[in-house]
Structure formats: C-alpha cells, structure tokens
C-alpha positions as CSV (number, residue, x, y, z in Angstrom):
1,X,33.6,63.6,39.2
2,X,35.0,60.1,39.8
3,X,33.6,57.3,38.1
4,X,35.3,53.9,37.8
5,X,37.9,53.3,35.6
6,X,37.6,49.5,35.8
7,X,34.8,46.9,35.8
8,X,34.6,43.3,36.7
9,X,32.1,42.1,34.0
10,X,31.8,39.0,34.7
11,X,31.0,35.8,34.2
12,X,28.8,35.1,37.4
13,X,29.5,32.0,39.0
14,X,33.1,32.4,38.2
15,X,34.6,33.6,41.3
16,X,34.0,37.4,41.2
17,X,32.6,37.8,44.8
18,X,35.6,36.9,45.6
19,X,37.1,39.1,43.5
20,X,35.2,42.1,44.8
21,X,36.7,41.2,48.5
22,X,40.3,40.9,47.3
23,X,40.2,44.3,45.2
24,X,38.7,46.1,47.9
25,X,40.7,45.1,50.6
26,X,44.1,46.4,48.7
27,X,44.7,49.9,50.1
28,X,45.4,51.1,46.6
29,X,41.7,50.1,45.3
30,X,38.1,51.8,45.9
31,X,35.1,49.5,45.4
32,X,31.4,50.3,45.1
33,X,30.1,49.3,48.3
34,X,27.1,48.0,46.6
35,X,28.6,44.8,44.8
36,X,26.6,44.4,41.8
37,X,25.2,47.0,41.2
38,X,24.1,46.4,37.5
39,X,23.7,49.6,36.4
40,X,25.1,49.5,32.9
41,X,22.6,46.5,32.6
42,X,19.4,48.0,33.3
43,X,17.1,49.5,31.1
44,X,12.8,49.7,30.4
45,X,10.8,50.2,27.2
46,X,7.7,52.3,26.7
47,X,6.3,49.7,29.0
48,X,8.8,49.6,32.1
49,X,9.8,46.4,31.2
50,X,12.9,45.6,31.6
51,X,15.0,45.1,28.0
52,X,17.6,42.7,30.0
53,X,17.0,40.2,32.7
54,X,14.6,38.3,35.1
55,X,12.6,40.2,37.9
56,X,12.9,37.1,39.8
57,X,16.8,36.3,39.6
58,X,18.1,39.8,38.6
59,X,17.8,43.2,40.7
60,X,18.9,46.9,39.7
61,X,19.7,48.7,42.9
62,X,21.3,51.6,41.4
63,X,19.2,52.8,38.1
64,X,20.0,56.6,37.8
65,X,23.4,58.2,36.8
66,X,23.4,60.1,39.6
67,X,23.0,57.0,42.1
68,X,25.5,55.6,40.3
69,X,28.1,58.5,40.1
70,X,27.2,58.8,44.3
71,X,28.6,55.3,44.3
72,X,32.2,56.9,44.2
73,X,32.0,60.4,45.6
74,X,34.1,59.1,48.4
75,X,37.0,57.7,45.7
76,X,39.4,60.4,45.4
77,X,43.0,59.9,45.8
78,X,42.4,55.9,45.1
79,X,44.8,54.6,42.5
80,X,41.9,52.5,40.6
81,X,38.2,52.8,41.1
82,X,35.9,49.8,40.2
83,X,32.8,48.1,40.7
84,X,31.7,44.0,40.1
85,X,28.4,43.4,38.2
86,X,28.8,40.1,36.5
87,X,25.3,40.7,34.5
88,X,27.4,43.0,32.3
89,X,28.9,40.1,30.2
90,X,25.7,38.0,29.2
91,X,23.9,42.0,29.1
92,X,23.3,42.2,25.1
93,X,23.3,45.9,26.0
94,X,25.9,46.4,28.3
95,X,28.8,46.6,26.7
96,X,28.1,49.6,24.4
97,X,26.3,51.4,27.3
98,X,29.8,51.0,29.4
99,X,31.8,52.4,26.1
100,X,29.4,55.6,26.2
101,X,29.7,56.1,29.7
102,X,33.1,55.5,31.4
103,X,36.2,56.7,30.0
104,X,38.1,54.0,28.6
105,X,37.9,51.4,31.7
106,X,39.8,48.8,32.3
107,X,37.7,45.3,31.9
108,X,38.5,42.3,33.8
109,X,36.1,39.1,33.3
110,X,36.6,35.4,34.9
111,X,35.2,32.3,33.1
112,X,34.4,29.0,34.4
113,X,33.9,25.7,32.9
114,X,30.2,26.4,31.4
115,X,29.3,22.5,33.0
116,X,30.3,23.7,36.1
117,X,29.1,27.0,36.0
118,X,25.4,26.5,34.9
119,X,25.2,23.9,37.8
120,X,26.4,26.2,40.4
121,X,24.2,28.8,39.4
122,X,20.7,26.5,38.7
123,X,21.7,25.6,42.2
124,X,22.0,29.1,43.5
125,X,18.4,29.3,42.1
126,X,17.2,26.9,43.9
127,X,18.4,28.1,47.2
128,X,16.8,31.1,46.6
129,X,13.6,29.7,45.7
130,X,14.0,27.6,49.2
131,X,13.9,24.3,47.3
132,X,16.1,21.5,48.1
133,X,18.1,19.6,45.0
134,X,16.2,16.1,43.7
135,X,18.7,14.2,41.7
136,X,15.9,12.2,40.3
137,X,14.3,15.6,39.1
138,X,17.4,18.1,38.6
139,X,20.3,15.6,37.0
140,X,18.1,14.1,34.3
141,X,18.2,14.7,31.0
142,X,14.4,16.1,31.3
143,X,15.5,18.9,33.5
144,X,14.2,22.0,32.5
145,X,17.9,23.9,33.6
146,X,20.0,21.5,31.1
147,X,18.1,22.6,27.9
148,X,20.7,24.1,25.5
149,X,18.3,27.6,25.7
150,X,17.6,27.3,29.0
151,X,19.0,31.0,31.2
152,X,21.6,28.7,32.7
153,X,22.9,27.4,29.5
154,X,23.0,30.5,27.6
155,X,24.6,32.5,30.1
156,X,27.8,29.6,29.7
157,X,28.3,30.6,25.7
158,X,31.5,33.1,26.1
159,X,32.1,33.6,22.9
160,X,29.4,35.7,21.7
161,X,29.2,37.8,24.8
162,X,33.1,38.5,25.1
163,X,33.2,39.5,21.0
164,X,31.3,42.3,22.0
165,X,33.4,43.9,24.1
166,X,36.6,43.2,22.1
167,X,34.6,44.5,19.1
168,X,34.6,47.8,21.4
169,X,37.4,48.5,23.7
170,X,41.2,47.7,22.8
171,X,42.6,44.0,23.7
172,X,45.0,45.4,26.1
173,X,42.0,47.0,28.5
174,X,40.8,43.7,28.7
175,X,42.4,41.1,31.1
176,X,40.6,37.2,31.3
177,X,41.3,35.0,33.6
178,X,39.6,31.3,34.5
179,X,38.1,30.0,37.7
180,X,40.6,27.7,37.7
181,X,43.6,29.9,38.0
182,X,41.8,31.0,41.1
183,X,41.3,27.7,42.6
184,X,44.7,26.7,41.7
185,X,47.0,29.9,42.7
186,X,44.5,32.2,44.2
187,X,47.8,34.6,45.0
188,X,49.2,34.7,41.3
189,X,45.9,35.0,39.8
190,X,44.9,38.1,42.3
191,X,48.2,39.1,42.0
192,X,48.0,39.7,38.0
193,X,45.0,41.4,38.1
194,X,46.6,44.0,40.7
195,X,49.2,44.2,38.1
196,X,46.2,45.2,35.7
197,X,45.3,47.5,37.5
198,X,48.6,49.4,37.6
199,X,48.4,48.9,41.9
200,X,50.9,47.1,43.6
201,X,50.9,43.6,43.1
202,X,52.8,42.7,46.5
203,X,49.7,42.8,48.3
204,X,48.4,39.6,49.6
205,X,44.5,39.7,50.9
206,X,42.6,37.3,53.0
207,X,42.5,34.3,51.7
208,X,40.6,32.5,54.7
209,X,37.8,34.7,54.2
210,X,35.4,32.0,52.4
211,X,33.2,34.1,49.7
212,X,30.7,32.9,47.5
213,X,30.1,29.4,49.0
214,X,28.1,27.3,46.6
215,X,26.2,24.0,47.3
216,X,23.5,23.2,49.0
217,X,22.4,24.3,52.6
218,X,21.9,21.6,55.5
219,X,19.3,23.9,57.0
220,X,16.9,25.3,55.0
221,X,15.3,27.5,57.7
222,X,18.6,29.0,58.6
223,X,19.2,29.6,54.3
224,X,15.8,31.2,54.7
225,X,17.1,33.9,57.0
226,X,19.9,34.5,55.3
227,X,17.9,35.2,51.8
228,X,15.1,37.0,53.9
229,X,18.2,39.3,55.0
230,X,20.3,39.3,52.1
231,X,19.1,43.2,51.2
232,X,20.6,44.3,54.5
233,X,23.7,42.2,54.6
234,X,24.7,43.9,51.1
235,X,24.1,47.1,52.3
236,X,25.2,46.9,55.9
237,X,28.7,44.4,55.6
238,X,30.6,46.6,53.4
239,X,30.9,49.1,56.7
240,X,31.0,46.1,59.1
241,X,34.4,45.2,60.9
242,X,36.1,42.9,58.9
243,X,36.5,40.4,61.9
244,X,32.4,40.5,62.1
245,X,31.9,40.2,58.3
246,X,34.1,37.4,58.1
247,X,32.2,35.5,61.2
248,X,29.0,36.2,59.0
249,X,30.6,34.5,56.4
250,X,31.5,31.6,58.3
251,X,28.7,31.0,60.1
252,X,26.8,30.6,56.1
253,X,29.3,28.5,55.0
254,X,29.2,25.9,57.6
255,X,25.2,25.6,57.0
256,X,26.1,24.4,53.1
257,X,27.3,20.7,52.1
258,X,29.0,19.6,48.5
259,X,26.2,19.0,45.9
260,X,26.7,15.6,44.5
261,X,28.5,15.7,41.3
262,X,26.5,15.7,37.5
263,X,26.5,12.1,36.6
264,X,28.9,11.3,33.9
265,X,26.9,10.9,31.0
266,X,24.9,14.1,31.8
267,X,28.4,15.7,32.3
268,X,29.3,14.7,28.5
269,X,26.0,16.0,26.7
270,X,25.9,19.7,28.5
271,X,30.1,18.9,27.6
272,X,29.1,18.7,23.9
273,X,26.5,21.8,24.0
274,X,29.3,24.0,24.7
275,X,31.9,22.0,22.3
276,X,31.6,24.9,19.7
277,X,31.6,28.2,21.7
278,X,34.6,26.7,23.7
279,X,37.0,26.3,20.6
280,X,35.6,30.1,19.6
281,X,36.2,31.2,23.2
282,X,39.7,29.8,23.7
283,X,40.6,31.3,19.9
284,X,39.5,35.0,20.8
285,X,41.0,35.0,24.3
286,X,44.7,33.3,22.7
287,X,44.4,30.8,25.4
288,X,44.0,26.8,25.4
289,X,40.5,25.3,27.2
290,X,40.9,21.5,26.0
291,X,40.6,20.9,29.6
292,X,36.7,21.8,29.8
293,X,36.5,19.7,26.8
C-alpha cells in the first residue's frame, strides 16, 4: 500500500497551490490529484457535525481511509508521494491524526505575513460568496473579518498551530518556508524543498503558469462560472493537457484586478494583533520575521 510520505500542511493563503503545481510537475514526485483533499482534517461527533471547520468555506472530498489510500494506488515507483491540504495546520486535530496514520512524513508548511494573509483569504471569501469588496464596509475598523477572533485572524497565529506538530514529529521532518522566499526567488525556494524531499533539485517547473491569483474579479458573472464549476475543474484539470490547464488559468487570471491596499493605520492595528505570536513564531522556526513587524 502507498500512502504519502509527505504533506504540505499549510498555511492557506501562503502560496501552496502553487506548490502543489511545482511538486507535481517534477518527474520524480506523485501528487494526489485531488488538491486538498483534507482528509486528516475531517471528523463528526455523535451528531455528524463536523469537530473542525465551516460547511460553508471548508469541504472534505475524501472522508474514508480507503478513498484516501485510492488517492495513491497509481504512486509506485515515485521517489516521494504527497498531497497539499492547507486546513491541516490551523486543524486542532490534524496533526496527531497524521502522526497515527502515515509513517513518519515528511511536513513542509509556508507562512505568509498574517496582515496579508487574512486579507487575501476574507477576500477569497468574498469571491465566493459573489460579493464585491466595499472599502467603506471591509477596511474599517468595524469589519467583522478584522476582529482579533474573527476565522481570518485566527487562522494567522502560527505559533500555536506549528508547536503542535514540532511537539510530534522530529525538527528535521519539518521544512518552513515564507511566502516571501517564493515571491522573491520562486526557483531557490522550490528548489529547497525538492532538496527536502530527497528528489533532484535541478529541476526547474513552470513558472509562467499563474496559480492561485488573488484579488478581486472585474466580472462578477464570469467569477460566477468559475465557482459554479469549480467542483469539476478540480477533478477534471489534473488529467487535462497542461497547455489547456494553463489557458484555463489564464483566462481567470485576466478577469481579476489588485485589491486596493489596507489603509495604513488599519495595517498597524491587525500589525499589533499578531505582534506576540510573530516573536513566538520566528523563535520556534530559528528564523528572523521583524519584517512583518
């Protein structure tokens, strides 16, 4: 039986669907063709509610072991075996139900600025909702998203949800990188985590590609579609061409526009929120994050 002997945990918002392109394009690397597939995440009480998550922003497509372990039937002779389900970091549950159930996996998490990251993601939200950004509304102080407990917030506080995977599995199995090493070098950071993975690390993927857009669509109608169809597409594009997946992508990412940026003093207070977990964050990993500061 193969199972995955690596995970990309998270954060979401961080870059990992790209991630998830540039791993499975390397010849050396099998990926779930369902990206996110959340399985470690999901679980009911007596009730069949669920213990983790939002029916309205999360989905569980794969909720068996036996869904799960027909994810990678196809996976022999692959050099490293994975799957992307960023739900798994900010999971309380996840990290021990991944201990129980994978043999020692590699864990490979990306973190992003938690300013920057809750407004990508309350924006995300609202594309899905099909409901257009009002700065007078959504960049106030009043805004429902900016409250320190609100999901978009909490989600941003590392610290907490990392110690519980260090607190489990061995430092070395666990390779972070930021958002911003991606933006900056996208071939050394992809690179590294190749290296991770014990695959060659010469490989270079498609960079053009654009994955993950974020902002805010020009046409709502043609955003509508592509939610109304967003089942399919995840099902269907991992066996598409790559020259007609990438079209698909393009075609997306010339419907969205920049979001304008959080006004400055907005900026500072969500800034301040996170002060604490960022110092605790930046001592666990061993690296410096004075620059979200």
């Amino acid at each position: 039986m193969t199972l995955p002997d690596f995970l990309v945990i998270g954060a979401a918002k961080a870059g990992t669907t790209a991630l998830y392109w540039y791993l499975a394009e390397h010849p050396a690397v099998f990926m779930s063709r369902i990206k996110e597939t959340n399985f470690f995440a999901y679980g009911v009480d007596e009730a069949g509610r669920l213990l983790y998550g939002d029916p309205q922003m999360h989905h569980f497509p794969v909720t068996t072991r036996a869904a799960y372990e027909q994810l990678f039937a196809s996976a022999a002779g692959a050099s490293a075996v994975g799957e992307v389900s960023p739900i798994y970091l900010e999971c309380p549950q996840a990290a021990e139900r991944i201990r129980a159930g994978l043999a020692d996996p590699r864990l490979i998490v990306s973190l992003r600025d938690p300013v920057d990251r809750a407004y990508s993601d309350y924006l995300m939200d609202l594309r899905h909702r099909g409901r257009r950004l009002d700065p007078g509304r959504d960049l106030s102080p009043d805004a429902p998203w900016v409250q320190p407990n609100s999901h978009w917030m909490r989600i941003g506080r590392y610290h907490e949800q990392l110690a519980r995977y260090y607190e489990r599995f061995d430092r070395s199995r666990i390779h972070v990188f930021l958002f911003d090493d991606l933006k900056q070098d996208a071939t050394a950071t992809v690179q590294a985590v190749y290296r991770f993975l014990g695959v060659a690390d010469d490989f270079v993927p498609d960079f053009d590609a654009p994955h993950g857009v974020g902002g805010m669509p020009a046409n709502m109608l043609l955003e509508g579609l592509v939610k109304r169809t967003a089942a399919l597409r995840s099902a269907v594009e991992p066996y598409m061409p790559k020259r007609a997946a990438n079209w698909a992508r393009r075609v997306r990412t010339r419907n969205m526009r920049q979001s304008p940026p959080l006004p400055p003093e907005l900026r500072q207070r969500l800034t301040d929120v996170f002060r604490e977990d960022i110092l605790k964050t930046s001592q666990l990993i061993g690296r410096s994050l004075d620059h979200w500061l």
